[in-house]
N, CA, C, O and CB atoms as a CASP TS submission, in Angstrom:
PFRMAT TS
TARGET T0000
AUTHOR 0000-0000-0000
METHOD Language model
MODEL 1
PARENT N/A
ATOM      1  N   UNK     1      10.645   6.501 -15.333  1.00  0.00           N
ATOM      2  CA  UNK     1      10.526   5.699 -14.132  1.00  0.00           C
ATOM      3  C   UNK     1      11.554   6.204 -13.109  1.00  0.00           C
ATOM      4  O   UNK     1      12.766   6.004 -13.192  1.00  0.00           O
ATOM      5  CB  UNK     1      10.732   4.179 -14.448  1.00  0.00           C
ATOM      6  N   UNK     2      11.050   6.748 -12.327  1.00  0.00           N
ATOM      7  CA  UNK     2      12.079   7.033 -10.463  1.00  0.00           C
ATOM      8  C   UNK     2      12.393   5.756  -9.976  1.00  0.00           C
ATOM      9  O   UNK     2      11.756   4.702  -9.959  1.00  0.00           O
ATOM     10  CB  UNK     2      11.025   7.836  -8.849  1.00  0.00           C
ATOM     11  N   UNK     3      13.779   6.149  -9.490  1.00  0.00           N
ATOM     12  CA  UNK     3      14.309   4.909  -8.637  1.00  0.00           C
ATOM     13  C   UNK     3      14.807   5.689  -7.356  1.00  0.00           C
ATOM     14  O   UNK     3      15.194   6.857  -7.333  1.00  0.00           O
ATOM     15  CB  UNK     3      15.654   3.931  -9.447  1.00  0.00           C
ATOM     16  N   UNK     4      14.720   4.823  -6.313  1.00  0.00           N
ATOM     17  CA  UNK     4      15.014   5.645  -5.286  1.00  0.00           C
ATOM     18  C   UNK     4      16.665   5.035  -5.119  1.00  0.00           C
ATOM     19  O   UNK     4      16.959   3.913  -5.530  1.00  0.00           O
ATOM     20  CB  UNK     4      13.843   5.483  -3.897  1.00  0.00           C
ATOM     21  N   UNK     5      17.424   5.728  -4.619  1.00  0.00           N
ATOM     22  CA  UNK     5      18.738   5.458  -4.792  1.00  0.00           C
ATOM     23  C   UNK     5      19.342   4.313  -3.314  1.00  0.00           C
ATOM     24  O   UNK     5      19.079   4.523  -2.130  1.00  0.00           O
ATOM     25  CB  UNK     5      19.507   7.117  -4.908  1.00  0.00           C
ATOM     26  N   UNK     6      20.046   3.325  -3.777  1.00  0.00           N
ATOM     27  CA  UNK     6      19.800   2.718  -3.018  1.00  0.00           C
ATOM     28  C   UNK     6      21.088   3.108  -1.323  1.00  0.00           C
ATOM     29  O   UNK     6      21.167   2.407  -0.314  1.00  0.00           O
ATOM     30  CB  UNK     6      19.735   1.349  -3.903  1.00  0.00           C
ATOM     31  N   UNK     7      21.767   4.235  -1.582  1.00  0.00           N
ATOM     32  CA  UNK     7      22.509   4.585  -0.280  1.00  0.00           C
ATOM     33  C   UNK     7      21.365   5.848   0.393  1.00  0.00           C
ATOM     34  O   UNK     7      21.658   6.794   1.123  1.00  0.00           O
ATOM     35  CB  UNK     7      24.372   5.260  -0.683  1.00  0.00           C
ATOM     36  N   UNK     8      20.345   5.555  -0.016  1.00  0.00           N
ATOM     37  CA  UNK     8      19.065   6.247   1.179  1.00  0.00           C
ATOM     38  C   UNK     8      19.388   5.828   1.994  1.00  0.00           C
ATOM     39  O   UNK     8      19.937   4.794   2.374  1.00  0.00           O
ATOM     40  CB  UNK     8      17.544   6.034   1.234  1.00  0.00           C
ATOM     41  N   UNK     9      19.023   6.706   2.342  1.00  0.00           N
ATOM     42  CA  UNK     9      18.985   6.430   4.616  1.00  0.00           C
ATOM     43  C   UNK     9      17.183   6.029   4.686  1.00  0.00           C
ATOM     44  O   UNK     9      16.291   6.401   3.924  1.00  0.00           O
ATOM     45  CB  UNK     9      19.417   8.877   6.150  1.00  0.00           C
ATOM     46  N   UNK    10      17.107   5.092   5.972  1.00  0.00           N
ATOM     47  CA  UNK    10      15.607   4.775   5.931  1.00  0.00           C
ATOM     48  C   UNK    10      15.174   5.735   6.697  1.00  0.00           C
ATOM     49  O   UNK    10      14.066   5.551   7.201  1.00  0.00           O
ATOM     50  CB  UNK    10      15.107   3.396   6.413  1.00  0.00           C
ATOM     51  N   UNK    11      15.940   7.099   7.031  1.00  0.00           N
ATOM     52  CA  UNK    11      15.125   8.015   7.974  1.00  0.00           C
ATOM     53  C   UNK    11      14.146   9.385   7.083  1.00  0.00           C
ATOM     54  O   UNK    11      13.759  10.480   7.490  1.00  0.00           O
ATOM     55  CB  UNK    11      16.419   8.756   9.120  1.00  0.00           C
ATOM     56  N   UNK    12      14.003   8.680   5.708  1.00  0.00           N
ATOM     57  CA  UNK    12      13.310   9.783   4.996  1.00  0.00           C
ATOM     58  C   UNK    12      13.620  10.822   3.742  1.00  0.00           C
ATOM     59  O   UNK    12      12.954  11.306   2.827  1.00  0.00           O
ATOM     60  CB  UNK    12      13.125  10.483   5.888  1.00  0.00           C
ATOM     61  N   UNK    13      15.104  10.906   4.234  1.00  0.00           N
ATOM     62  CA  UNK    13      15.747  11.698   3.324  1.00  0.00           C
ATOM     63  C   UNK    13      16.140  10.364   2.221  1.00  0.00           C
ATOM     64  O   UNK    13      16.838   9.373   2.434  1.00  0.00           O
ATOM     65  CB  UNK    13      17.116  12.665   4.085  1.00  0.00           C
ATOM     66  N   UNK    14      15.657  10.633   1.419  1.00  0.00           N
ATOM     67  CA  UNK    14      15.560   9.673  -0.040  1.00  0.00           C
ATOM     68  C   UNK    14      15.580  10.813  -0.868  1.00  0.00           C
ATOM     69  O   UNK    14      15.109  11.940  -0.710  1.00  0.00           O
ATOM     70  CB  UNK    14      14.061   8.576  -0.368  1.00  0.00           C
ATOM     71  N   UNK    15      16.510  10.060  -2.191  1.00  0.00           N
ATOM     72  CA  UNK    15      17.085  10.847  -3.234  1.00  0.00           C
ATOM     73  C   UNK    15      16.269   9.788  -4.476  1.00  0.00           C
ATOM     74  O   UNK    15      16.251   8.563  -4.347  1.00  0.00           O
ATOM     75  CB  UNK    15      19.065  10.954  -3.175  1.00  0.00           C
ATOM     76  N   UNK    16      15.688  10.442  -5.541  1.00  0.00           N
ATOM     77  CA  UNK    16      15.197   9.066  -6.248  1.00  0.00           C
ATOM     78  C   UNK    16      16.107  10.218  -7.484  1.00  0.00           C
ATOM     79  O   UNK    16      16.527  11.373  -7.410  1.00  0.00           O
ATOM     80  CB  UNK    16      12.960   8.390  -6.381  1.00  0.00           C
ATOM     81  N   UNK    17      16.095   8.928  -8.787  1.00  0.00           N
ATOM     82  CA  UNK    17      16.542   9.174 -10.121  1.00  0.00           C
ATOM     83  C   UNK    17      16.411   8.638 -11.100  1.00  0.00           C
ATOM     84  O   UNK    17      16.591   7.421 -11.142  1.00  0.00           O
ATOM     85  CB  UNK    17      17.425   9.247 -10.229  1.00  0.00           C
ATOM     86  N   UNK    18      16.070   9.322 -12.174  1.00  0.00           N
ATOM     87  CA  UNK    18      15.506   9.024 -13.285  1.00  0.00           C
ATOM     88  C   UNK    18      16.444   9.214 -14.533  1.00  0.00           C
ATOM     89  O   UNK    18      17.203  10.133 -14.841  1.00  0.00           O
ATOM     90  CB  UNK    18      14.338   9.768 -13.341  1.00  0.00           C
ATOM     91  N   UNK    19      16.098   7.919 -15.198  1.00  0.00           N
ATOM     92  CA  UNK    19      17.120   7.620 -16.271  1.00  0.00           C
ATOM     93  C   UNK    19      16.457   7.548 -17.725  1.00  0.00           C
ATOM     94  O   UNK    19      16.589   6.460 -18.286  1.00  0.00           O
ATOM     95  CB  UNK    19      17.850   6.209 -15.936  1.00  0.00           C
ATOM     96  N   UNK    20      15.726   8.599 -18.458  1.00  0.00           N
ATOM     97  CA  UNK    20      15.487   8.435 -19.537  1.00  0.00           C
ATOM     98  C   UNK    20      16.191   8.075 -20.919  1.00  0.00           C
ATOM     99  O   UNK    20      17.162   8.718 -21.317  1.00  0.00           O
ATOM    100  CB  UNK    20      15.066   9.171 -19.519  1.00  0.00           C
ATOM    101  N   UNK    21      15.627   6.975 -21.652  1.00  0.00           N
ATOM    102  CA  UNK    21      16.371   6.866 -23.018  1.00  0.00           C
ATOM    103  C   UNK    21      17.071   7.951 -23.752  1.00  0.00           C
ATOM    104  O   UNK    21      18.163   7.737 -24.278  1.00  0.00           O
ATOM    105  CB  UNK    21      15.506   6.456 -23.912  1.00  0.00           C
ATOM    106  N   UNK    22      16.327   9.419 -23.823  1.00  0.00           N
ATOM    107  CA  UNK    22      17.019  10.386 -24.222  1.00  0.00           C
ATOM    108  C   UNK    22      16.833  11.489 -23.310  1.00  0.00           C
ATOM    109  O   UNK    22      16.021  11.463 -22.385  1.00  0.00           O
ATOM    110  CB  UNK    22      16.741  10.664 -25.492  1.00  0.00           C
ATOM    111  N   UNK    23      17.654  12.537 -23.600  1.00  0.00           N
ATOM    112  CA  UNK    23      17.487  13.405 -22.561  1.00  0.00           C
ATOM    113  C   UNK    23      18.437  13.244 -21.277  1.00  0.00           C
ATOM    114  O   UNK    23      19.279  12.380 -21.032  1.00  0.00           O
ATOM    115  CB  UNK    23      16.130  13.284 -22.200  1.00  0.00           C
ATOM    116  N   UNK    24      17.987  14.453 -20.480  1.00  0.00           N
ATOM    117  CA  UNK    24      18.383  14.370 -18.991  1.00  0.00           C
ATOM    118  C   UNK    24      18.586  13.535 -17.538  1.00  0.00           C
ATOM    119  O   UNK    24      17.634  13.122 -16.875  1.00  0.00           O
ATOM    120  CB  UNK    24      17.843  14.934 -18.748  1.00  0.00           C
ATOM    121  N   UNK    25      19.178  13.464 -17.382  1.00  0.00           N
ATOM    122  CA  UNK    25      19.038  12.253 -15.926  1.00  0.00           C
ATOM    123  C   UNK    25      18.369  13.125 -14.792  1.00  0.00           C
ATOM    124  O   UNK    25      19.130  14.003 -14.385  1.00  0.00           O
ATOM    125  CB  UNK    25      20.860  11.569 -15.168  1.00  0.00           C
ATOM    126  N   UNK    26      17.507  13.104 -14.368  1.00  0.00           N
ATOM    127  CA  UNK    26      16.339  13.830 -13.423  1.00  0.00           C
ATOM    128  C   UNK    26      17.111  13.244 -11.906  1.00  0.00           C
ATOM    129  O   UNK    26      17.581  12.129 -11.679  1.00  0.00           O
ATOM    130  CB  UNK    26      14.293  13.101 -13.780  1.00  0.00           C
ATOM    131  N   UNK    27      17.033  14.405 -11.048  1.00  0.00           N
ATOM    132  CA  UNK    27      16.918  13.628  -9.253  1.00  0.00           C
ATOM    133  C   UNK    27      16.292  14.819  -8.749  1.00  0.00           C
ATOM    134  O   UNK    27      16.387  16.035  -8.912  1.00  0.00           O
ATOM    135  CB  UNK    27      18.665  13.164  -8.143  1.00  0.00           C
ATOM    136  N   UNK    28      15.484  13.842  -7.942  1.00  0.00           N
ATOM    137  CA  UNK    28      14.377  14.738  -7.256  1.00  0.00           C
ATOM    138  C   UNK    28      14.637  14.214  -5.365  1.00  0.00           C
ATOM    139  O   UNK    28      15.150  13.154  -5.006  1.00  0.00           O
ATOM    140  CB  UNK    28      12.409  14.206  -8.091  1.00  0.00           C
ATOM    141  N   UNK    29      14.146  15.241  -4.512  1.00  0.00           N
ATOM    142  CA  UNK    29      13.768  14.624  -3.198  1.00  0.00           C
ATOM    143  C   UNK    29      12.385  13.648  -3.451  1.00  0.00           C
ATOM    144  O   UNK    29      11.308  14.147  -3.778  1.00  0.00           O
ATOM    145  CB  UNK    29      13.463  15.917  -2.032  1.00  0.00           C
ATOM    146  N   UNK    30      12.608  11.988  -3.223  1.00  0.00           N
ATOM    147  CA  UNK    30      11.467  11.480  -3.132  1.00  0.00           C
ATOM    148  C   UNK    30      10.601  11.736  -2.234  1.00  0.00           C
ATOM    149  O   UNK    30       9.562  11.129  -2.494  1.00  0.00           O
ATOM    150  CB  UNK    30      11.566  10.501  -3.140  1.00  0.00           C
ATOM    151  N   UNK    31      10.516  12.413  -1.189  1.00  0.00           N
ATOM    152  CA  UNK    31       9.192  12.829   0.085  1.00  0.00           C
ATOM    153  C   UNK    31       8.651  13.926  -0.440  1.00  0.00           C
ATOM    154  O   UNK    31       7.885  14.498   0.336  1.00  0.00           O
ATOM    155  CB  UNK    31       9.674  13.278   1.807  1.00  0.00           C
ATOM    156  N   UNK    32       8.844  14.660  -1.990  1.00  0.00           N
ATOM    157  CA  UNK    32       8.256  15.442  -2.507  1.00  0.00           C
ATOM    158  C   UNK    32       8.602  15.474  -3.901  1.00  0.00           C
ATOM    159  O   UNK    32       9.520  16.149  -4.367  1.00  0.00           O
ATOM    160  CB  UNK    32       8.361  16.451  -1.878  1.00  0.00           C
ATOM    161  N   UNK    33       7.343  14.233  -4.970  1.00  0.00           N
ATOM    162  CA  UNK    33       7.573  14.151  -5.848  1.00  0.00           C
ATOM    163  C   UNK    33       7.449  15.556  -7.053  1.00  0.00           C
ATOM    164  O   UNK    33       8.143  15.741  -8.054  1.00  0.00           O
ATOM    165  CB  UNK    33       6.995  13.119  -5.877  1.00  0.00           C
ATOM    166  N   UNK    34       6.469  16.280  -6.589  1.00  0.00           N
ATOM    167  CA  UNK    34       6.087  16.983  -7.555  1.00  0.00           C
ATOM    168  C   UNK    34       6.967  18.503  -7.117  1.00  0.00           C
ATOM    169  O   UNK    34       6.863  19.658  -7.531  1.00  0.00           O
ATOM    170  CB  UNK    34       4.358  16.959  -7.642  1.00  0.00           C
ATOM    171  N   UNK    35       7.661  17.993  -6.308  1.00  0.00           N
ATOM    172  CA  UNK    35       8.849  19.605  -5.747  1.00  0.00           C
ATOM    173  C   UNK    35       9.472  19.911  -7.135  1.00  0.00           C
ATOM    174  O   UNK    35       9.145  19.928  -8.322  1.00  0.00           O
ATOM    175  CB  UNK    35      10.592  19.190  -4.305  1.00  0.00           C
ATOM    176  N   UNK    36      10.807  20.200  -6.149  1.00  0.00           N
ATOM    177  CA  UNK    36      12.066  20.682  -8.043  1.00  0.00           C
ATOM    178  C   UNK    36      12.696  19.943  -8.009  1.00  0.00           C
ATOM    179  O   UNK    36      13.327  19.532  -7.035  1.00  0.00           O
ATOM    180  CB  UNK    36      13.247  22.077  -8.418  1.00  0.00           C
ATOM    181  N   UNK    37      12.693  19.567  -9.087  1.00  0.00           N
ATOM    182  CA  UNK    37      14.283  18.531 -10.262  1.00  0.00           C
ATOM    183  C   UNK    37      15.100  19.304 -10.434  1.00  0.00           C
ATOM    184  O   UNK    37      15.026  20.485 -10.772  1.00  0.00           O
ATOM    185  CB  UNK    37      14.112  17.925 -12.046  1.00  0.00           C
ATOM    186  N   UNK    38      16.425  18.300 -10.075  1.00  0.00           N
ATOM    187  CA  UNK    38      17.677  19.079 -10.925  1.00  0.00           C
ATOM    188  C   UNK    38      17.801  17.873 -12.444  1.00  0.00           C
ATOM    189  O   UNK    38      17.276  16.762 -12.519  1.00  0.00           O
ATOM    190  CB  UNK    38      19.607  19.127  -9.653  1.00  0.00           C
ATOM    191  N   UNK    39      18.450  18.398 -13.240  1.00  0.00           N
ATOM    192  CA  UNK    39      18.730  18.162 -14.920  1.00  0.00           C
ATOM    193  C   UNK    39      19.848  18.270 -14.683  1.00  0.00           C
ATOM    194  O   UNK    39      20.353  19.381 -14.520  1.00  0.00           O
ATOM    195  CB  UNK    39      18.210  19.103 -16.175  1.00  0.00           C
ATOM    196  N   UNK    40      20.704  16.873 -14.579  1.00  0.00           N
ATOM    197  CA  UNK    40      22.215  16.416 -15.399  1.00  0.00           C
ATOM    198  C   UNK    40      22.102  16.028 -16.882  1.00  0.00           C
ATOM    199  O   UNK    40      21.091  15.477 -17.318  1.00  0.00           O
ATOM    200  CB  UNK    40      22.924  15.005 -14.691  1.00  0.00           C
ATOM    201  N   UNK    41      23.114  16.315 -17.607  1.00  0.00           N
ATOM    202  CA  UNK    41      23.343  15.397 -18.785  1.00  0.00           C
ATOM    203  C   UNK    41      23.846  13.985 -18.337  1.00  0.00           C
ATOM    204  O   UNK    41      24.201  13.663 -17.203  1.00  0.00           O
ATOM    205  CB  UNK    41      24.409  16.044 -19.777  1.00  0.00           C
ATOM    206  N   UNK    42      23.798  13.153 -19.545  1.00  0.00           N
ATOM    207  CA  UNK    42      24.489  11.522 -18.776  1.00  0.00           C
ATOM    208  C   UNK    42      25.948  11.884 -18.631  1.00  0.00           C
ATOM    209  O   UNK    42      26.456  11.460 -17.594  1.00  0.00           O
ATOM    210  CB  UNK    42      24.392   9.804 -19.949  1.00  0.00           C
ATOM    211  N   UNK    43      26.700  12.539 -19.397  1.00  0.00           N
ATOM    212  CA  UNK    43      28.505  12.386 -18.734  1.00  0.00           C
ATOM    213  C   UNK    43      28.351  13.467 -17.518  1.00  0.00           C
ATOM    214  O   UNK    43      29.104  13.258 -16.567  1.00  0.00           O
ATOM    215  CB  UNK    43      30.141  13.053 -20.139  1.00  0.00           C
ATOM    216  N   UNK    44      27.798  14.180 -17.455  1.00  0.00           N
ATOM    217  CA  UNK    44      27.646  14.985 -16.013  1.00  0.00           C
ATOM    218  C   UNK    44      27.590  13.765 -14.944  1.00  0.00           C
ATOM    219  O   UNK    44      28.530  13.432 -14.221  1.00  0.00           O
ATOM    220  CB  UNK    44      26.062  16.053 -15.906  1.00  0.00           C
ATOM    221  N   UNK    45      26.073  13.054 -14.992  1.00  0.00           N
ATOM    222  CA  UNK    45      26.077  12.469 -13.993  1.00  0.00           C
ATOM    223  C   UNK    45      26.973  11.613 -14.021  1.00  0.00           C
ATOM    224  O   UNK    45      27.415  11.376 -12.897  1.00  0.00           O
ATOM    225  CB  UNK    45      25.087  12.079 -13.712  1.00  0.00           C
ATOM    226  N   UNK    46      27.513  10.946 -14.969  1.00  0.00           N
ATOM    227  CA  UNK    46      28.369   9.489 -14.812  1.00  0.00           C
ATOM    228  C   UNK    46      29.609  10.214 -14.419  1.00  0.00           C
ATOM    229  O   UNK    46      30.390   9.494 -15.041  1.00  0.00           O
ATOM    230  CB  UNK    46      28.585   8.353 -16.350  1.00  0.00           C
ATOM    231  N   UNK    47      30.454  11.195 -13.791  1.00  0.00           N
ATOM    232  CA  UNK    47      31.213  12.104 -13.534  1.00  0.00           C
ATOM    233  C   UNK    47      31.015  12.068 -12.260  1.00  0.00           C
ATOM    234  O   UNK    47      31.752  11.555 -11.418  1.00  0.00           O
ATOM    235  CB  UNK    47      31.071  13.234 -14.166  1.00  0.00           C
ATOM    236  N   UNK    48      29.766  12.746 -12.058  1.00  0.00           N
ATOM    237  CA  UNK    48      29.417  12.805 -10.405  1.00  0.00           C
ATOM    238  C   UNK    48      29.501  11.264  -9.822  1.00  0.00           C
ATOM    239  O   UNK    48      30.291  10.973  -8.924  1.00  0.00           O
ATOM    240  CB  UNK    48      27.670  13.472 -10.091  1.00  0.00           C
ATOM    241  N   UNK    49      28.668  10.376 -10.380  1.00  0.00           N
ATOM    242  CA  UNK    49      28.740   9.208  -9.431  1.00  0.00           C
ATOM    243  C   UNK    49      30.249   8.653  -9.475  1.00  0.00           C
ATOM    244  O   UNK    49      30.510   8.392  -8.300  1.00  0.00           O
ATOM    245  CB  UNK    49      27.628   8.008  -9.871  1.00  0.00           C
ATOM    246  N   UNK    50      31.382   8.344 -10.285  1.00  0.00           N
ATOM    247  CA  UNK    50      32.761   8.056 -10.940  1.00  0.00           C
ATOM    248  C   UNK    50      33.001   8.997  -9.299  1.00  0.00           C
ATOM    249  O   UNK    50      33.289   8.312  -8.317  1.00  0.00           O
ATOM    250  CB  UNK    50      33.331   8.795 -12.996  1.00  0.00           C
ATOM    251  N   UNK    51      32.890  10.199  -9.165  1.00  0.00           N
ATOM    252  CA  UNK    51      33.826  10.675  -8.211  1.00  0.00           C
ATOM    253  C   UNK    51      32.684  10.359  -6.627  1.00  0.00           C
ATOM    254  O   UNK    51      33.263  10.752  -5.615  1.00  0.00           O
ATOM    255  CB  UNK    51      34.359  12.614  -8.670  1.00  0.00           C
ATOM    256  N   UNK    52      31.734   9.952  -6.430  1.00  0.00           N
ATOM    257  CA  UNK    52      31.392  10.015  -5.328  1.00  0.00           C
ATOM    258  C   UNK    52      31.672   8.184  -4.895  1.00  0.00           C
ATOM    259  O   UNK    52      31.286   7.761  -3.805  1.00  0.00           O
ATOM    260  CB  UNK    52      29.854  10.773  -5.292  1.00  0.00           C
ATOM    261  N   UNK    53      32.134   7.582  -5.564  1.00  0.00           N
ATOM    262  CA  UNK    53      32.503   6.010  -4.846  1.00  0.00           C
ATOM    263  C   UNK    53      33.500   6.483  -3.953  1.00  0.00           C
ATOM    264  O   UNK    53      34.077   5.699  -3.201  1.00  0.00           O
ATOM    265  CB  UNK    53      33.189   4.637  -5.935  1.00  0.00           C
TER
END
C-alpha cells in the first residue's frame, strides 16, 4: 500500500511510500506510479527520516 507523504506540496510534486511487512521501504514520484523506485532498508530509512526532522 502507497502513502503519499504528508509534507507534499499540493503543487504536484508528491513523494508516496511504501511500507512492507518484510522487505524494502519503496518511494516512488506519485505523478508517475509505474516510473522508478528507490529501495531503502528499514534502519536506512528510519536514519533518513531521524535526520530530516
Amino acid at each position: 500500500m502507497w502513502r503519499t507523504s504528508s509534507y507534499s506540496a499540493d503543487n504536484g510534486s508528491c513523494v508516496a511510500v511504501n511500507f512492507p511487512a518484510a522487505g524494502p521501504v519503496g518511494v516512488r514520484d506519485s505523478k508517475n506510479p509505474s516510473g522508478p523506485r528507490l529501495a531503502f532498508s528499514a534502519s536506512a530509512w528510519a536514519g533518513f527520516v531521524k535526520r530530516s526532522k
